[in-house]
Backbone as JSON, one array per atom type, in Angstrom:
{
  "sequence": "XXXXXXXXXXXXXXXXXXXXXXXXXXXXXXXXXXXXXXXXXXXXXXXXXXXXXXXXXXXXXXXXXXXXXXXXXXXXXXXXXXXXXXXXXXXXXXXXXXXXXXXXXXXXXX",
  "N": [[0.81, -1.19, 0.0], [2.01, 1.1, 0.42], [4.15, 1.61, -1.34], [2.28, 2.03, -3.23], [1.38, 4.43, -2.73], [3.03, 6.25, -2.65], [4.14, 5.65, -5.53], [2.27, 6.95, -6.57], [2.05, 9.84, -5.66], [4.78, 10.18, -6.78], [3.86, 10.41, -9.57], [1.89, 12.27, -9.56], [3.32, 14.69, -8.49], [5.63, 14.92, -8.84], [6.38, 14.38, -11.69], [6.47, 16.68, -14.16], [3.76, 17.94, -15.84], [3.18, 19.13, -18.32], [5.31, 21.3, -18.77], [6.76, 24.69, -19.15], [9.16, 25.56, -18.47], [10.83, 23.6, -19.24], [13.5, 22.07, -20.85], [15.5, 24.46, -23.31], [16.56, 24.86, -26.62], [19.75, 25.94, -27.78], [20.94, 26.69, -29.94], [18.91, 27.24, -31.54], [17.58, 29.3, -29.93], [19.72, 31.35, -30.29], [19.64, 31.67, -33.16], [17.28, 32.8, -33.18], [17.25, 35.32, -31.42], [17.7, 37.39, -33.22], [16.31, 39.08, -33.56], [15.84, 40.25, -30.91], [18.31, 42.59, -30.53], [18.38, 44.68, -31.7], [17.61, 46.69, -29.8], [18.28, 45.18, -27.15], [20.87, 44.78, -27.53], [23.85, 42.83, -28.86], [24.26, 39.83, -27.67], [22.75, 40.33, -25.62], [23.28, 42.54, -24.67], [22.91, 44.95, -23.6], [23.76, 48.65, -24.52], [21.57, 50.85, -23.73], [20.2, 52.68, -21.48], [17.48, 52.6, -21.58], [16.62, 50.05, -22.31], [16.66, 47.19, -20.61], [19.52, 44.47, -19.46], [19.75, 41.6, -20.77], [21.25, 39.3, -21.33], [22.91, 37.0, -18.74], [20.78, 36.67, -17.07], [18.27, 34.77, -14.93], [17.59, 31.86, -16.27], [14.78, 30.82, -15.65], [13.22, 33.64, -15.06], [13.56, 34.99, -17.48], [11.92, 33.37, -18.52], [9.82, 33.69, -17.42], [8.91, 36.04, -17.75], [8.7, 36.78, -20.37], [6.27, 35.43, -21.12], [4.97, 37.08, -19.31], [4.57, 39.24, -20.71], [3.46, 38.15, -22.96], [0.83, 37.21, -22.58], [0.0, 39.32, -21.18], [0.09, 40.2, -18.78], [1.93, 41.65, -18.29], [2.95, 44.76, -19.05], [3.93, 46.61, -22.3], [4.16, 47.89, -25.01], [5.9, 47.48, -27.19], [7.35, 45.07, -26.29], [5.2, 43.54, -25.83], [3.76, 42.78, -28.46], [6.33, 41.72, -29.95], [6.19, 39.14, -28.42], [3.76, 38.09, -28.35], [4.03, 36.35, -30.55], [5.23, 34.6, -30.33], [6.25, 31.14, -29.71], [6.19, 28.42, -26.69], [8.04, 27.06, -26.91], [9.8, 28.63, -28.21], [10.06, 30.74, -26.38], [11.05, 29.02, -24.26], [13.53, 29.0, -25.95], [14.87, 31.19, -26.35], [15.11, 32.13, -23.83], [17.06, 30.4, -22.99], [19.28, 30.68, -24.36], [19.86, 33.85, -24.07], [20.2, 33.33, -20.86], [22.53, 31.96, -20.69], [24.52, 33.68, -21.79], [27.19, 36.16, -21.16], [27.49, 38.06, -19.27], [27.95, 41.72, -19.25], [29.99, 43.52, -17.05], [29.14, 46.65, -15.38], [30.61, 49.88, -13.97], [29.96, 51.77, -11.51], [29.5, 55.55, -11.98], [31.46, 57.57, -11.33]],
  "CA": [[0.0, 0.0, 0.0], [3.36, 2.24, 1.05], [4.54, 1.59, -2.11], [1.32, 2.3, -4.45], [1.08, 5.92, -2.47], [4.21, 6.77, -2.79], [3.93, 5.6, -6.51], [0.92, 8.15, -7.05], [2.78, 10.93, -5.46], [5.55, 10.49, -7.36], [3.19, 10.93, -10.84], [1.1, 13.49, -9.76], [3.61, 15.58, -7.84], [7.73, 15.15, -9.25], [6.64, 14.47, -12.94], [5.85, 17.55, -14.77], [3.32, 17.09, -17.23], [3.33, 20.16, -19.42], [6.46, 21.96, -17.87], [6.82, 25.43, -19.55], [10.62, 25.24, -17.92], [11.55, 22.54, -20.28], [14.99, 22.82, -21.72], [15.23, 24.76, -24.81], [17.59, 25.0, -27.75], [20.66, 26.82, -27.61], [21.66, 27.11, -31.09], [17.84, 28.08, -32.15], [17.88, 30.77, -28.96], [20.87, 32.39, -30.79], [19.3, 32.26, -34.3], [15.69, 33.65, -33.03], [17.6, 36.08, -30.74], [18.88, 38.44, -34.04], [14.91, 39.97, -33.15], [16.24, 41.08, -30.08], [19.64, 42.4, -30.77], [18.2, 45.54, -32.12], [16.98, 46.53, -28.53], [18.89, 44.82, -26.3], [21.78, 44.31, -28.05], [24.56, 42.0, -29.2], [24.68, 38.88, -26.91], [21.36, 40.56, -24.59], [24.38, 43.22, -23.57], [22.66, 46.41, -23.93], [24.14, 49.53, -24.19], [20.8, 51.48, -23.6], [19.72, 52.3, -20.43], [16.31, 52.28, -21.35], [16.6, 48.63, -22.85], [17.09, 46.03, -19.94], [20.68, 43.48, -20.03], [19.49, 40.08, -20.87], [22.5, 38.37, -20.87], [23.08, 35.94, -17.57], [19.86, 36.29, -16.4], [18.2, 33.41, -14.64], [16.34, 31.37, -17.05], [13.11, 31.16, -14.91], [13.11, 34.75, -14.83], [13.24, 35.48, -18.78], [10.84, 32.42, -19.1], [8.29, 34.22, -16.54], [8.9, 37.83, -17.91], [8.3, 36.94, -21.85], [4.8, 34.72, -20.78], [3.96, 37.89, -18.79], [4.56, 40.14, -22.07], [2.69, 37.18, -23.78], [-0.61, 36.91, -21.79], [-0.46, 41.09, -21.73], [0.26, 40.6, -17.51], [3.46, 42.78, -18.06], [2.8, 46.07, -20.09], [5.17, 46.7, -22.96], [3.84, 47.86, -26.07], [6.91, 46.64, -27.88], [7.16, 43.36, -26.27], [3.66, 42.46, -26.14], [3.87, 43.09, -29.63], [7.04, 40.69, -29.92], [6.0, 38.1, -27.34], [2.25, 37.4, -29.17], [3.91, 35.7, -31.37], [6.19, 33.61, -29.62], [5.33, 29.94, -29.0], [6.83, 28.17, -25.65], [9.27, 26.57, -27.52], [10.69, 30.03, -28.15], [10.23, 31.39, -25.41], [12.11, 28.52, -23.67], [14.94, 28.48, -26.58], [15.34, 32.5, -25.9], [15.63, 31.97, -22.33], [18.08, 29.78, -22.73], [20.26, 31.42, -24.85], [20.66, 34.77, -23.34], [20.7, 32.96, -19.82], [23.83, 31.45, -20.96], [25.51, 34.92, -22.29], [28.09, 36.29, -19.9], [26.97, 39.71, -18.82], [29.16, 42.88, -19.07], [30.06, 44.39, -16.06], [28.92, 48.01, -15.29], [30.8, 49.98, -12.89], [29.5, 53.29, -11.27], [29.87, 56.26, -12.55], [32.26, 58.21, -10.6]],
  "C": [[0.86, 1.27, 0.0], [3.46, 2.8, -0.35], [3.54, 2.27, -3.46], [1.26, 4.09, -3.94], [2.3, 6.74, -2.96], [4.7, 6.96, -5.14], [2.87, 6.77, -7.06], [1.65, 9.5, -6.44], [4.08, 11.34, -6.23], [5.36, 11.28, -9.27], [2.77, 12.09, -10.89], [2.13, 14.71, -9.33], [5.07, 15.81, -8.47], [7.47, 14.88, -10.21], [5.8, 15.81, -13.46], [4.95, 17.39, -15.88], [3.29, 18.22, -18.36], [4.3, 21.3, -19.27], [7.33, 23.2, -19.59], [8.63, 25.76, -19.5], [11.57, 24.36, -18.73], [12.79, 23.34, -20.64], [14.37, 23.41, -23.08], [16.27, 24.93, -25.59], [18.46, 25.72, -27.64], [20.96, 27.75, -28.62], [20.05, 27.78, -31.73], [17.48, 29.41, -31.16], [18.47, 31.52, -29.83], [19.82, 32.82, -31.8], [17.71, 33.38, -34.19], [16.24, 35.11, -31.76], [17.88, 37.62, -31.79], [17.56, 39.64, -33.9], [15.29, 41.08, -32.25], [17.06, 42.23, -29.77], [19.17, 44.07, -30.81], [17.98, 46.82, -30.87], [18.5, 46.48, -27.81], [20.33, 44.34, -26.16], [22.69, 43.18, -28.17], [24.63, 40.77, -27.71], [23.78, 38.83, -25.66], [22.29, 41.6, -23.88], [23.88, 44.32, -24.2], [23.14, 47.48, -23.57], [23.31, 51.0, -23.79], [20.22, 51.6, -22.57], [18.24, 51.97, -20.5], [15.88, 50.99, -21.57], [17.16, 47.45, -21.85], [18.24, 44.87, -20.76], [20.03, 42.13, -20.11], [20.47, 38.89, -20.62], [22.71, 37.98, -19.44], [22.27, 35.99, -16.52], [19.51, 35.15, -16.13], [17.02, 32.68, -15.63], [15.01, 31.62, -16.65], [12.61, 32.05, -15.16], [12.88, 35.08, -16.42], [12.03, 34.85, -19.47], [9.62, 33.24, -18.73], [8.02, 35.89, -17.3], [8.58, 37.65, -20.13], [6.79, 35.93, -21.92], [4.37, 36.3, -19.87], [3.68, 38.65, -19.97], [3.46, 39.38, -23.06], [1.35, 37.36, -23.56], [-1.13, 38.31, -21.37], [-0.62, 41.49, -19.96], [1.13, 41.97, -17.37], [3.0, 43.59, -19.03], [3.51, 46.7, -20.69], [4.61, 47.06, -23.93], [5.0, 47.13, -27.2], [6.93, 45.28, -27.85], [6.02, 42.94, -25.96], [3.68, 41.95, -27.38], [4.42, 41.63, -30.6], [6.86, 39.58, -28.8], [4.47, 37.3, -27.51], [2.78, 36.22, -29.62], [5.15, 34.19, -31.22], [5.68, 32.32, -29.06], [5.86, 29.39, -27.6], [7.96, 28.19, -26.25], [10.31, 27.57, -27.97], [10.87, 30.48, -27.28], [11.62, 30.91, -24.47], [13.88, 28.79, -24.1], [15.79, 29.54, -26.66], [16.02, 32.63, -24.73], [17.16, 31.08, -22.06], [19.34, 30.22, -23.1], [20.79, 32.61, -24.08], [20.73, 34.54, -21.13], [22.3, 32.49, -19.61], [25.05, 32.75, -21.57], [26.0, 35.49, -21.08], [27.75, 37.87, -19.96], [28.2, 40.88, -18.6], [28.81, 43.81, -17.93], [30.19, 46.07, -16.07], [29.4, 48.65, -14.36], [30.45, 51.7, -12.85], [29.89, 54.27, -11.78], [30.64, 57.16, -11.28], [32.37, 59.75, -10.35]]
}
């Protein structure tokens, strides 16, 4: 009986069944990234203050913040715009990419 509960907890609760988190592509991140670039520049390393750094953010975090732009939670006219049309599988393969870009250090202005 231990065994069958423990079996049902393990299905319903530690397997994901539609897991938005999924890995995503590295090499299709890059190529669907050249959208971004324009913006946020080369590698998610923006030189604009008004344009947030993307680069070595935490996946989770780019996953949750381009589904809010998506679903019209987060208010962006730009990236609503660009984030309509985005399926998971992008979303994820974005996230992944500029999670993995090494972030350029900014140091105060003096």
């Amino acid at each position: 009986m231990i065994k069958k509960l423990f079996l049902i907890y393990f299905i319903f609760f530690l397997i994901p069944f539609n897991n938005i988190y999924a890995s995503g592509n590295y090499e299709a991140g890059k190529s669907k990234s050249q959208t971004c670039i324009a913006c946020h520049g080369i590698d998610g390393n923006s030189t604009n203050k008004i344009y947030p750094k993307l680069a070595g953010q935490y996946k989770d975090y780019l996953v949750n913040t381009l589904l809010g732009y998506k679903s019209g939670k987060r208010k962006n006219a730009i990236m609503n715009g660009f984030a309509a049309n985005l399926t998971e599988q992008d979303i994820n393969d974005l996230a992944l990419y500029f999670s993995m870009q090494k972030g350029l250090k900014v140091l105060p202005k003096k």
